[in-house]
PABABA-359842 format. One record per atom (N, C-alpha, C, O): residue number from 1; atom name; x, y, z. Coordinates in nm, 4 decimals, m for minus. Example, Ala and Ser with C-alpha at 12.3 -4.5 7.8 and 13.67 -1.06 7.14 Angstrom:
<rs>
+-----+-------+----------+----------+----------+
: num : atomo :       xx :       yy :       zz :
+-----+-------+----------+----------+----------+
:   1 :     N :   1.3190 :  m0.5690 :   0.7800 :
:   1 :    CA :   1.2300 :  m0.4500 :   0.7800 :
:   1 :     C :   1.3200 :  m0.3300 :   0.7800 :
:   1 :     O :   1.4236 :  m0.3319 :   0.8465 :
:   2 :     N :   1.2850 :  m0.2250 :   0.7080 :
:   2 :    CA :   1.3670 :  m0.1060 :   0.7140 :
:   2 :     C :   1.2900 :   0.0030 :   0.7870 :
:   2 :     O :   1.3409 :   0.1138 :   0.8039 :
+-----+-------+----------+----------+----------+
</rs>
This chain:
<rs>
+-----+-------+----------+----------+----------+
: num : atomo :       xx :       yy :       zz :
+-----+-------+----------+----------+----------+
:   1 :     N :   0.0839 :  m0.1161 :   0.0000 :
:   1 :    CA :   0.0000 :   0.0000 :   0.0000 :
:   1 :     C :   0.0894 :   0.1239 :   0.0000 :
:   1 :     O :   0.1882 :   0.1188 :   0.0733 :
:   2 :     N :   0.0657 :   0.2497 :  m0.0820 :
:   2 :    CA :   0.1197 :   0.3181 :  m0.1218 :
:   2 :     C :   0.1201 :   0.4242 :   0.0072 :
:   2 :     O :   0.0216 :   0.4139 :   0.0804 :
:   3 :     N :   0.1808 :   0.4858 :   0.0295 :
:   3 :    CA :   0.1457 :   0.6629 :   0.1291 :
:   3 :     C :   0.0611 :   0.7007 :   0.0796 :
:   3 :     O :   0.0753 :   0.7209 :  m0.0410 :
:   4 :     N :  m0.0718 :   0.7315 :   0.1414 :
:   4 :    CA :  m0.1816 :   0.8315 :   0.0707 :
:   4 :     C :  m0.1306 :   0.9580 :   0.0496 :
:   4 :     O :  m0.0157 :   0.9751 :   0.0903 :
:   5 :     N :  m0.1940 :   1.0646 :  m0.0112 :
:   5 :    CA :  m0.1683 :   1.2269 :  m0.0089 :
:   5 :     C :  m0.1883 :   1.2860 :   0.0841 :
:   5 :     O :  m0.2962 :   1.2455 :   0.1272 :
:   6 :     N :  m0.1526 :   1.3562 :   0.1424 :
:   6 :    CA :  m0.2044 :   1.4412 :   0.2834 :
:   6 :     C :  m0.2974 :   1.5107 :   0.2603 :
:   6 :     O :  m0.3279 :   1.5677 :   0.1556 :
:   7 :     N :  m0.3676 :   1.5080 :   0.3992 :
:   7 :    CA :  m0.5229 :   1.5719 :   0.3961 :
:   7 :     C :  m0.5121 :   1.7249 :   0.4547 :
:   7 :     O :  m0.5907 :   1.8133 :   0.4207 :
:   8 :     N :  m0.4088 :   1.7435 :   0.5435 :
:   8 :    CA :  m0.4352 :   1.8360 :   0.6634 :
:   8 :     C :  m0.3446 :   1.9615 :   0.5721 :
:   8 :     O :  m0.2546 :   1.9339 :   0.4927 :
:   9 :     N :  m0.3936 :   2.1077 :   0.6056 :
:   9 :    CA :  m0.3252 :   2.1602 :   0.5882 :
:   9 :     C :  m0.2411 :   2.2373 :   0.7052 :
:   9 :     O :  m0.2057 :   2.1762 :   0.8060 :
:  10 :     N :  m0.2113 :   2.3764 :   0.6852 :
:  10 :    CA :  m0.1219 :   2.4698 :   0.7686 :
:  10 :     C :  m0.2256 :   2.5091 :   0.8500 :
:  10 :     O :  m0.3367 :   2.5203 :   0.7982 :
:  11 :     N :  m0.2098 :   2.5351 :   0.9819 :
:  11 :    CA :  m0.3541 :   2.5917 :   1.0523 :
:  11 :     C :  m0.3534 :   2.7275 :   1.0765 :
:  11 :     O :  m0.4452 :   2.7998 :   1.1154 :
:  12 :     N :  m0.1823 :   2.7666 :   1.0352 :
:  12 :    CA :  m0.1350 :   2.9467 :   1.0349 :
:  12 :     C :  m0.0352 :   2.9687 :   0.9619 :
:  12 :     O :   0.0343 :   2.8730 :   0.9277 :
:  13 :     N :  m0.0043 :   3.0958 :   0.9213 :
:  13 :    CA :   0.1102 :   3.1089 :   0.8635 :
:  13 :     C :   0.2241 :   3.2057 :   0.9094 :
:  13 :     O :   0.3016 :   3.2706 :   0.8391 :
:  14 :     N :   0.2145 :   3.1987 :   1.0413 :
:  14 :    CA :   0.3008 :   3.2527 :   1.1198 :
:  14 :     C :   0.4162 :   3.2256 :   1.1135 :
:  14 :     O :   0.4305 :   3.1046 :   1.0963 :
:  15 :     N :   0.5278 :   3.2910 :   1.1202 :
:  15 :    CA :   0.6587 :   3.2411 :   1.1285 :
:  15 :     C :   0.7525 :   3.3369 :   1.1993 :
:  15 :     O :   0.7082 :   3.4451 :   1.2376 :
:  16 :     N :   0.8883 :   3.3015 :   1.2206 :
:  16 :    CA :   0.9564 :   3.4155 :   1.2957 :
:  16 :     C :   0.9205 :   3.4365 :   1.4575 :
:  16 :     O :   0.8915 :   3.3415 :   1.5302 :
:  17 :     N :   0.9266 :   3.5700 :   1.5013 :
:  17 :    CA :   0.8696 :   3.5950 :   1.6469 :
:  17 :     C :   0.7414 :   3.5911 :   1.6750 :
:  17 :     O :   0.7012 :   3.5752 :   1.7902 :
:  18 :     N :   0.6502 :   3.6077 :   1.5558 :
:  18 :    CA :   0.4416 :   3.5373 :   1.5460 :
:  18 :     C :   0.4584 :   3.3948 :   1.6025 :
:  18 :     O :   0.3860 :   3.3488 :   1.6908 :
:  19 :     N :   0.5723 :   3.3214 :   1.5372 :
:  19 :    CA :   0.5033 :   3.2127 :   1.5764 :
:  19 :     C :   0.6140 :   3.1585 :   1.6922 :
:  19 :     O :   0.5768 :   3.0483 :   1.7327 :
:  20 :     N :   0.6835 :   3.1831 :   1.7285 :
:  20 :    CA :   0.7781 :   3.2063 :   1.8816 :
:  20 :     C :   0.6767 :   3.2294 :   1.9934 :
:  20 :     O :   0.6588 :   3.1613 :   2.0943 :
:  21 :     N :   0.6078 :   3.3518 :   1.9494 :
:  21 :    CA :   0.5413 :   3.3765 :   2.0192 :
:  21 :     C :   0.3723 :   3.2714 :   2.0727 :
:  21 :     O :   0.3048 :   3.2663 :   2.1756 :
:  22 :     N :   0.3665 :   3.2155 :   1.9592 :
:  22 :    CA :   0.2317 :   3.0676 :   2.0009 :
:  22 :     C :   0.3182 :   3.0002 :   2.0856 :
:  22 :     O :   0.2983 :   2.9929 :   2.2069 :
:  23 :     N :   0.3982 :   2.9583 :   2.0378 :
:  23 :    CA :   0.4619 :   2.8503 :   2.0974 :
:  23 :     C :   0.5246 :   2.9002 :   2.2887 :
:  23 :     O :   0.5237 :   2.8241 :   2.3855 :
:  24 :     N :   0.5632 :   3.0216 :   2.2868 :
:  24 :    CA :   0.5780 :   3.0632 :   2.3947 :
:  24 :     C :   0.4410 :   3.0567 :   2.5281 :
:  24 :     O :   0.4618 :   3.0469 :   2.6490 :
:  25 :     N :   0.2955 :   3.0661 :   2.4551 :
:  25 :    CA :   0.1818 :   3.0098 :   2.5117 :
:  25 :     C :   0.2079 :   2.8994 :   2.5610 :
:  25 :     O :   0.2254 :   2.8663 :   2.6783 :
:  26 :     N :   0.2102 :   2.8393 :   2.4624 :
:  26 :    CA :   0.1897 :   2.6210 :   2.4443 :
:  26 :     C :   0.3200 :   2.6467 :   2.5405 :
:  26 :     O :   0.2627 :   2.6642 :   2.6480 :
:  27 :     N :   0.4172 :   2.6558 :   2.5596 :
:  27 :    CA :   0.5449 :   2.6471 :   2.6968 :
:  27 :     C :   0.4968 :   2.6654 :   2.8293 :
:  27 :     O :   0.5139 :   2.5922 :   2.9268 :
:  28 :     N :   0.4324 :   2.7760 :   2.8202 :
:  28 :    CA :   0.3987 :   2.8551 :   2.9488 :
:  28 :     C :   0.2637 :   2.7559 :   3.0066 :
:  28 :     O :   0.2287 :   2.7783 :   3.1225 :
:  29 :     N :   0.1872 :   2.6468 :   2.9279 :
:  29 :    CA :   0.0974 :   2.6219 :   3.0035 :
:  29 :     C :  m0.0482 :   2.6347 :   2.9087 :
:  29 :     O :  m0.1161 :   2.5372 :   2.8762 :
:  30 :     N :  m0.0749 :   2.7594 :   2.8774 :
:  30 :    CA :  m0.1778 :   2.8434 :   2.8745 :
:  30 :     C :  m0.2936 :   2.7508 :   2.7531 :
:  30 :     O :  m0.4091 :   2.7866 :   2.7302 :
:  31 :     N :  m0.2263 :   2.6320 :   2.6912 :
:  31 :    CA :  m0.3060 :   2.5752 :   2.6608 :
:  31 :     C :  m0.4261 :   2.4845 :   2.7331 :
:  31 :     O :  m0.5299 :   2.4535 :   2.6745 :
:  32 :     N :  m0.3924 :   2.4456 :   2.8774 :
:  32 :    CA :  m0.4109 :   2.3704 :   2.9574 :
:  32 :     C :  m0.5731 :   2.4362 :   2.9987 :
:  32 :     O :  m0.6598 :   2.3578 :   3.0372 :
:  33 :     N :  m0.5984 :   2.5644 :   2.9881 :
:  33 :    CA :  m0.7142 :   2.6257 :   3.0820 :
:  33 :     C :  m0.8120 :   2.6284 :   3.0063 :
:  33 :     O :  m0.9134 :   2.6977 :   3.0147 :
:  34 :     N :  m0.7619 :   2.4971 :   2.8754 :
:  34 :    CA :  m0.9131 :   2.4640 :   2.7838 :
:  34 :     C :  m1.0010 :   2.3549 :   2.8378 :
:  34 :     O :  m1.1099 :   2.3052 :   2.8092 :
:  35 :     N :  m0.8821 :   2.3346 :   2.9521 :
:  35 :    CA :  m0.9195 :   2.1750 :   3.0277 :
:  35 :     C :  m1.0738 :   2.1920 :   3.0791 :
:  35 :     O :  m1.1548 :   2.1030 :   3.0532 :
:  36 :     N :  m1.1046 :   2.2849 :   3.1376 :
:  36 :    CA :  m1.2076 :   2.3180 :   3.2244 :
:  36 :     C :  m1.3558 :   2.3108 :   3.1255 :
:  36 :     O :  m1.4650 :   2.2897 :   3.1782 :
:  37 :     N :  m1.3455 :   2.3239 :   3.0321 :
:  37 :    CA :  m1.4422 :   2.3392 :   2.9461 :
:  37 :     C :  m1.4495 :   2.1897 :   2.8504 :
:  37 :     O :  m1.3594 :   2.1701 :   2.7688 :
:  38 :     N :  m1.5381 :   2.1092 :   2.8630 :
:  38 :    CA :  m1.5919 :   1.9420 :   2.8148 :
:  38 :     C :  m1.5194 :   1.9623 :   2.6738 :
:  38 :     O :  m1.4055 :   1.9163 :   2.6667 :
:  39 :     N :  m1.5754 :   2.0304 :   2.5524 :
:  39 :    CA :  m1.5735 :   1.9818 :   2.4626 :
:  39 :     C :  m1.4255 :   2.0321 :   2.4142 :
:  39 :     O :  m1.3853 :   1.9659 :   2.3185 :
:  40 :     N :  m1.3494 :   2.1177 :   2.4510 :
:  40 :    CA :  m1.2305 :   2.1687 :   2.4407 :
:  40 :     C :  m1.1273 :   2.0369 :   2.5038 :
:  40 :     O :  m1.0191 :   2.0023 :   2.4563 :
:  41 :     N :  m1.1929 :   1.9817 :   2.6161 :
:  41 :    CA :  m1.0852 :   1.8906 :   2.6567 :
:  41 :     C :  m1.0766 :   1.7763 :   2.6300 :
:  41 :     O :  m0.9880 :   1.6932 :   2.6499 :
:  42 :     N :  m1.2031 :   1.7710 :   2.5680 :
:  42 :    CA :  m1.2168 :   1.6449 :   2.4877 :
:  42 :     C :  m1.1175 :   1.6330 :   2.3532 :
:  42 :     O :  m1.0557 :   1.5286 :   2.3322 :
:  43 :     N :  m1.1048 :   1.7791 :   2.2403 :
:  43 :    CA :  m1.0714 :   1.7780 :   2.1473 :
:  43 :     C :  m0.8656 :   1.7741 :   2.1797 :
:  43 :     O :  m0.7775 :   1.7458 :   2.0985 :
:  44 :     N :  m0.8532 :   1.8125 :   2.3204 :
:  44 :    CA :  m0.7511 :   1.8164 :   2.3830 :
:  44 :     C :  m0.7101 :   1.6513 :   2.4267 :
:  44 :     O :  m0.6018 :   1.6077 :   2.4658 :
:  45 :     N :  m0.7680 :   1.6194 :   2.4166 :
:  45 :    CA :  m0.7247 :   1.4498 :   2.4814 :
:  45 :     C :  m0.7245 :   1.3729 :   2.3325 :
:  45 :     O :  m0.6667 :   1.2670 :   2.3079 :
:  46 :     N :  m0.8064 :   1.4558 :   2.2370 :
:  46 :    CA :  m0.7794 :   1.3299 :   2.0928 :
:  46 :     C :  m0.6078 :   1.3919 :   2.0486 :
:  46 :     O :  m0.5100 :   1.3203 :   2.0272 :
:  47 :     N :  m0.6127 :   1.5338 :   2.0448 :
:  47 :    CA :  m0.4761 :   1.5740 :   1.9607 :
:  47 :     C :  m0.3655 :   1.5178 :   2.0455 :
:  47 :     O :  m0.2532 :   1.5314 :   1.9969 :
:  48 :     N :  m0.3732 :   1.4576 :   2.1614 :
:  48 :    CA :  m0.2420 :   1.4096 :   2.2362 :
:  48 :     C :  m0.2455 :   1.2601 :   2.1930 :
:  48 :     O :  m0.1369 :   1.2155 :   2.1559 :
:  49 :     N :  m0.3696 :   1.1609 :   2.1914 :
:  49 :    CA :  m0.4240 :   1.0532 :   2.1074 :
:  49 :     C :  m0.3169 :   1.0571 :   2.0095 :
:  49 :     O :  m0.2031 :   1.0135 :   2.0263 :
:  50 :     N :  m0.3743 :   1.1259 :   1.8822 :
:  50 :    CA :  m0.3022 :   1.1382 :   1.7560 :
:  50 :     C :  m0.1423 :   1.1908 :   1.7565 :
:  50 :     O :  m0.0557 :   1.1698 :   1.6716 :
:  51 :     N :  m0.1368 :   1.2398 :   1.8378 :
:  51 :    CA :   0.0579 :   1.2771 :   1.8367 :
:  51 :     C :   0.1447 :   1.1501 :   1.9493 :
:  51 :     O :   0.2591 :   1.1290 :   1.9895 :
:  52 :     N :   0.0449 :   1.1062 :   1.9602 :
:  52 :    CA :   0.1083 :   0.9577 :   2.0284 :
:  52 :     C :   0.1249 :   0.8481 :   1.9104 :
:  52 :     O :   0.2215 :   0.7811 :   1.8741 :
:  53 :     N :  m0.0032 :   0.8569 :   1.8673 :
:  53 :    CA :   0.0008 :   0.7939 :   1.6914 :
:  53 :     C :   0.1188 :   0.8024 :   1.6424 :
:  53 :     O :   0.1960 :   0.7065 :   1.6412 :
:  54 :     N :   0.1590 :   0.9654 :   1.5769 :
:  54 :    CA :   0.2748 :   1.0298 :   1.5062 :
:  54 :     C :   0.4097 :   0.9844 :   1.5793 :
:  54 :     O :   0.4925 :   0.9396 :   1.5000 :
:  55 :     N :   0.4489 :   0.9861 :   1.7103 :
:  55 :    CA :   0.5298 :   0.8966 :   1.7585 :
:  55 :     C :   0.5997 :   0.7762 :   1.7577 :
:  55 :     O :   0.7192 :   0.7485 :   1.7469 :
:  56 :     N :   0.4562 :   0.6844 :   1.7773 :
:  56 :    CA :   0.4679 :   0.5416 :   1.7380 :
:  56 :     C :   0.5203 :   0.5319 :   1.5840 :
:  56 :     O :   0.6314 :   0.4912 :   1.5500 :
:  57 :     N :   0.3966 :   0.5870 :   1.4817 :
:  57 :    CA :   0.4722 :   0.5629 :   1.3484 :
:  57 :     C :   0.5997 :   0.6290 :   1.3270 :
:  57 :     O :   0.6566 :   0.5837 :   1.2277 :
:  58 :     N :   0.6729 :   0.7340 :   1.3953 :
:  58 :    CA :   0.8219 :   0.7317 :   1.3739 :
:  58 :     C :   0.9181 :   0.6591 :   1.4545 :
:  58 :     O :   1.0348 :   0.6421 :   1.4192 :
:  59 :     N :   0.8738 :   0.6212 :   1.5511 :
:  59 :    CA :   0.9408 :   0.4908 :   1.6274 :
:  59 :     C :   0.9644 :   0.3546 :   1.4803 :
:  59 :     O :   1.0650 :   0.3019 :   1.4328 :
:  60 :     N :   0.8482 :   0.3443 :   1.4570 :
:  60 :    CA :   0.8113 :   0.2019 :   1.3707 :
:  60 :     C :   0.8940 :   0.2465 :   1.2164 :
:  60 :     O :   0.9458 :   0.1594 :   1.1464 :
:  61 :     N :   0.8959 :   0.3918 :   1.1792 :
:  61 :    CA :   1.0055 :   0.4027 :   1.0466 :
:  61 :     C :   1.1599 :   0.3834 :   1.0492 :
:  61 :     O :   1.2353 :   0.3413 :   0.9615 :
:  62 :     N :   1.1887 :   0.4334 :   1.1962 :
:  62 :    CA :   1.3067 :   0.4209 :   1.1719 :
:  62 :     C :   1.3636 :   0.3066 :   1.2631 :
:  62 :     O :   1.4794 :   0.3014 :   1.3046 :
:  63 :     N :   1.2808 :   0.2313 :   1.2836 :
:  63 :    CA :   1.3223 :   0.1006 :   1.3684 :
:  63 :     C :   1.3658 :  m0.0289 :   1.3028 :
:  63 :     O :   1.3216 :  m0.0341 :   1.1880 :
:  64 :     N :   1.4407 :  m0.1402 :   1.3379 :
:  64 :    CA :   1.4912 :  m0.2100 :   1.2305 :
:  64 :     C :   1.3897 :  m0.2883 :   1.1725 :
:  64 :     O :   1.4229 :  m0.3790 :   1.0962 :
:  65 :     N :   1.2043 :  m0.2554 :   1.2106 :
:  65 :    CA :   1.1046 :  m0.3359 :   1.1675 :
:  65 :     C :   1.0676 :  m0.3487 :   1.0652 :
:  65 :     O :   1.0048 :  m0.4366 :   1.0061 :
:  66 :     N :   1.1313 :  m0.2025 :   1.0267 :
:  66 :    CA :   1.0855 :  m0.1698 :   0.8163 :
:  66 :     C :   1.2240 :  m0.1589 :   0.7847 :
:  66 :     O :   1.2964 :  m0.0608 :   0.8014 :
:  67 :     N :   1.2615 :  m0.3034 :   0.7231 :
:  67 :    CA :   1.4127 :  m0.3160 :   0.6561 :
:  67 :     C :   1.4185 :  m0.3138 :   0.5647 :
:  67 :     O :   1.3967 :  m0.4080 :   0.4885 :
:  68 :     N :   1.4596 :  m0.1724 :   0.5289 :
:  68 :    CA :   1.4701 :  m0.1297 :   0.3838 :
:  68 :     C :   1.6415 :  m0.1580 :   0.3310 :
:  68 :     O :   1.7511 :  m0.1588 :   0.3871 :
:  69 :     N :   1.5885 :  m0.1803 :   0.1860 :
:  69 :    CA :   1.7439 :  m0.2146 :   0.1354 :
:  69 :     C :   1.8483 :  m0.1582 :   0.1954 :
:  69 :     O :   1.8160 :  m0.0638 :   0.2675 :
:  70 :     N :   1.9896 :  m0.1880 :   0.1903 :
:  70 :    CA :   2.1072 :  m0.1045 :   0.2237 :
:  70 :     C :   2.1638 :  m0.0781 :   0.0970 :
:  70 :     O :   2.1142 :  m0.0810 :  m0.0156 :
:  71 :     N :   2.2662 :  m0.0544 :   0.1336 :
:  71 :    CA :   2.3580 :   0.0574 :   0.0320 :
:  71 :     C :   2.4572 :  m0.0209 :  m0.0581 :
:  71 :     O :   2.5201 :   0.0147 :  m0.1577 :
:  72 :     N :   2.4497 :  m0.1642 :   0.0231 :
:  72 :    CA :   2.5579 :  m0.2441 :  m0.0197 :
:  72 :     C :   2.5113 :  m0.3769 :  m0.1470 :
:  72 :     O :   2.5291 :  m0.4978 :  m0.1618 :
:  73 :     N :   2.4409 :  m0.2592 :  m0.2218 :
:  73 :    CA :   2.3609 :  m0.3739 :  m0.3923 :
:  73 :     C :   2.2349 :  m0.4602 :  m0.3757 :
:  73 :     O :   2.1912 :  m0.5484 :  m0.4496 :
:  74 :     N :   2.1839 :  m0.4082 :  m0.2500 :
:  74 :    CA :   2.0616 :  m0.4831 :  m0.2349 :
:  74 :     C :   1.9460 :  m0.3797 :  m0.2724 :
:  74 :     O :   1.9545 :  m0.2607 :  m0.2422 :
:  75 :     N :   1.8417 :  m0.4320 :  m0.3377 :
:  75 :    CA :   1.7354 :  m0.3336 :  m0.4237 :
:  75 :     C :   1.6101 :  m0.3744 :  m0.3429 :
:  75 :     O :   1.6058 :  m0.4581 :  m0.2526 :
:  76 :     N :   1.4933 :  m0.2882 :  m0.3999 :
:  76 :    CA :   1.3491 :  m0.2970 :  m0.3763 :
:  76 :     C :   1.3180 :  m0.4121 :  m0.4342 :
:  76 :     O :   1.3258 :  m0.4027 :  m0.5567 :
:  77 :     N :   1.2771 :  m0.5457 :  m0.3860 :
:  77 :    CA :   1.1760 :  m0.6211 :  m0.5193 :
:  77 :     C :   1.0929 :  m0.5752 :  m0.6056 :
:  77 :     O :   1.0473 :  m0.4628 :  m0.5845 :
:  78 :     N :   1.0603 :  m0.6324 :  m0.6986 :
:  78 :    CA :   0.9602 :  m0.5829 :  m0.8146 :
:  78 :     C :   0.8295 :  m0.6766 :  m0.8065 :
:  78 :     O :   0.7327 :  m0.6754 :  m0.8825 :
:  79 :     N :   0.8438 :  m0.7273 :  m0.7364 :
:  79 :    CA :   0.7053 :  m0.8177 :  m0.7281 :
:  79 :     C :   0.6688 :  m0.8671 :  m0.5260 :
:  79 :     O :   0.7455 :  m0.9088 :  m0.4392 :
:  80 :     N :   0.5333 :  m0.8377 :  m0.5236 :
:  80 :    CA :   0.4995 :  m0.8722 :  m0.3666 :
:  80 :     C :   0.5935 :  m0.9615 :  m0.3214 :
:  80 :     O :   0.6263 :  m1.0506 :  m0.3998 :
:  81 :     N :   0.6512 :  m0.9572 :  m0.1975 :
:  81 :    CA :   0.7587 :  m1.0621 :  m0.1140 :
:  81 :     C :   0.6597 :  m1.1299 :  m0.0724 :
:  81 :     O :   0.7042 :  m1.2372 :  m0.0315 :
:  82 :     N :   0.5093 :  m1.1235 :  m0.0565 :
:  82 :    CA :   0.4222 :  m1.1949 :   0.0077 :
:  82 :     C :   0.4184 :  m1.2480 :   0.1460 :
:  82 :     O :   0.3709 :  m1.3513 :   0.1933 :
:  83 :     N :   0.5055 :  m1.1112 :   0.2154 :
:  83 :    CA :   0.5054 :  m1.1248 :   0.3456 :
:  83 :     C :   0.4934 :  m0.9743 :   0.4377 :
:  83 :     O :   0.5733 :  m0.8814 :   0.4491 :
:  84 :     N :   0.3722 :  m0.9945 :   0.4895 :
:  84 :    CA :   0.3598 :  m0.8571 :   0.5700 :
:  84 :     C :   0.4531 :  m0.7734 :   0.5939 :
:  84 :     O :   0.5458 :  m0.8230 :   0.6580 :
:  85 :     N :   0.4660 :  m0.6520 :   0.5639 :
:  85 :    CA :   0.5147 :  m0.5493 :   0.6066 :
:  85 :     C :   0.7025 :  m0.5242 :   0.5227 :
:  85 :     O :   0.7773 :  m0.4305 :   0.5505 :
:  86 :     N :   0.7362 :  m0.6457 :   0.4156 :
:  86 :    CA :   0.8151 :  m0.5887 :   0.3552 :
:  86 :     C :   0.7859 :  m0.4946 :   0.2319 :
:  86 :     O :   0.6979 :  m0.5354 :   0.1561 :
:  87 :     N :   0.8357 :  m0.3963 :   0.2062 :
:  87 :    CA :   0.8499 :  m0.3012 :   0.0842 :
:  87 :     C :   0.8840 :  m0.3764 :  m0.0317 :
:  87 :     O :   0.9691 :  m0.4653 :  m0.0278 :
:  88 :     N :   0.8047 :  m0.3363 :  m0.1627 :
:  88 :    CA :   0.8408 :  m0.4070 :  m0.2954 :
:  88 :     C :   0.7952 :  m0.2455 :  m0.4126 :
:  88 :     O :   0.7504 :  m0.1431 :  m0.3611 :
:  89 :     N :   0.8096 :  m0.2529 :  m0.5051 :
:  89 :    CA :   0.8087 :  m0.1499 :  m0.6233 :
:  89 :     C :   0.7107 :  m0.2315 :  m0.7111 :
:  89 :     O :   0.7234 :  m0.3316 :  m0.7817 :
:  90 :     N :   0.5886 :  m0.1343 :  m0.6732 :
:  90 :    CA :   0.4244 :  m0.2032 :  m0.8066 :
:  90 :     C :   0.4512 :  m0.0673 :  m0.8730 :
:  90 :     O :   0.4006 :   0.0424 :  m0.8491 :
:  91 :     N :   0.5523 :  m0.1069 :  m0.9706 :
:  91 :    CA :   0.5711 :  m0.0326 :  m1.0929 :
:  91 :     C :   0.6160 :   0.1119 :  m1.0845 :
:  91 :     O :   0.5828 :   0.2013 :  m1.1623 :
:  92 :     N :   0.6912 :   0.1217 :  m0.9857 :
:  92 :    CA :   0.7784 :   0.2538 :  m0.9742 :
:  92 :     C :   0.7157 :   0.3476 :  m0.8435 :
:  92 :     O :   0.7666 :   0.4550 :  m0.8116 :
:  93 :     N :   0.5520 :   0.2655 :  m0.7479 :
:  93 :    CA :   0.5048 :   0.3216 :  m0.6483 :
:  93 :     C :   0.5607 :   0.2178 :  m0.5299 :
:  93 :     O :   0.5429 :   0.0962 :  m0.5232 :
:  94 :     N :   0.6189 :   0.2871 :  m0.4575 :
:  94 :    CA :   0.6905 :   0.1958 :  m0.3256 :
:  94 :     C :   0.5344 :   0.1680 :  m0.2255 :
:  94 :     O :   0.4419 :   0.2443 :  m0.1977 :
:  95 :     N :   0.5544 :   0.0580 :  m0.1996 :
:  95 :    CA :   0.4458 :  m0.0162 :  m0.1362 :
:  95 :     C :   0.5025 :  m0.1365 :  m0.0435 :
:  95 :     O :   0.5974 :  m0.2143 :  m0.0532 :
:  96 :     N :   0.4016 :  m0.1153 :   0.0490 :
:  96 :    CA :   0.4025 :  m0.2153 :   0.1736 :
:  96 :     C :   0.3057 :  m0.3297 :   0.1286 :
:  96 :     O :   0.1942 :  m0.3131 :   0.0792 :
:  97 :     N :   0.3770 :  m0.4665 :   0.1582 :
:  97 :    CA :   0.2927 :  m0.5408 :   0.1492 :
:  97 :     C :   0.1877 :  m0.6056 :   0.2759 :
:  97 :     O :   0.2265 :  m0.6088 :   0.3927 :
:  98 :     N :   0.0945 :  m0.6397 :   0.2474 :
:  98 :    CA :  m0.0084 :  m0.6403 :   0.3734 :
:  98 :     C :   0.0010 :  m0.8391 :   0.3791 :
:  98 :     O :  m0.0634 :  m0.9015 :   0.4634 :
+-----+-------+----------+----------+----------+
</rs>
């Protein structure tokens, strides 16, 4: 299975001391006093959910679980290995096999 396209975009386009300055919030705390309010802390307990997600799957990329070729003349297969979770090339799209 291929990487889908990304869905999400930019949520600002702050940069420089604008966005020093969010982040100086999110340091200080000040995200936290959404806690008090249900549906804010609800949406606050999925985005920590999902960046636990984002974690795990970079734990799992760069771990020796997805053994991708080395450097030393070993290639992508060209046809399914027919075994979960090695990488093969369906015609020039890198894919996981399930």
């Amino acid at each position: 299975m291929a990487l889908a396209t990304k869905k999400s975009e930019a949520v600002h386009s702050r940069s420089g001391s604008e966005k020093a300055a969010i982040k100086a919030n999110f340091d200080n705390g000040n995200h936290t006093t959404l806690e008090a309010y249900p549906a804010e802390a609800a949406m606050l307990y999925q985005m920590q959910q999902m960046q636990e997600d984002i974690d795990e799957l970079r734990r799992y990329v760069i771990s020796a679980e997805l053994l991708l070729p080395n450097t030393m003349g070993d290639s992508i297969p060209t046809s399914d290995p027919r075994s979960a979770g090695q990488l093969w090339s369906n015609r020039g799209v890198l894919t996981v096999s399930s």
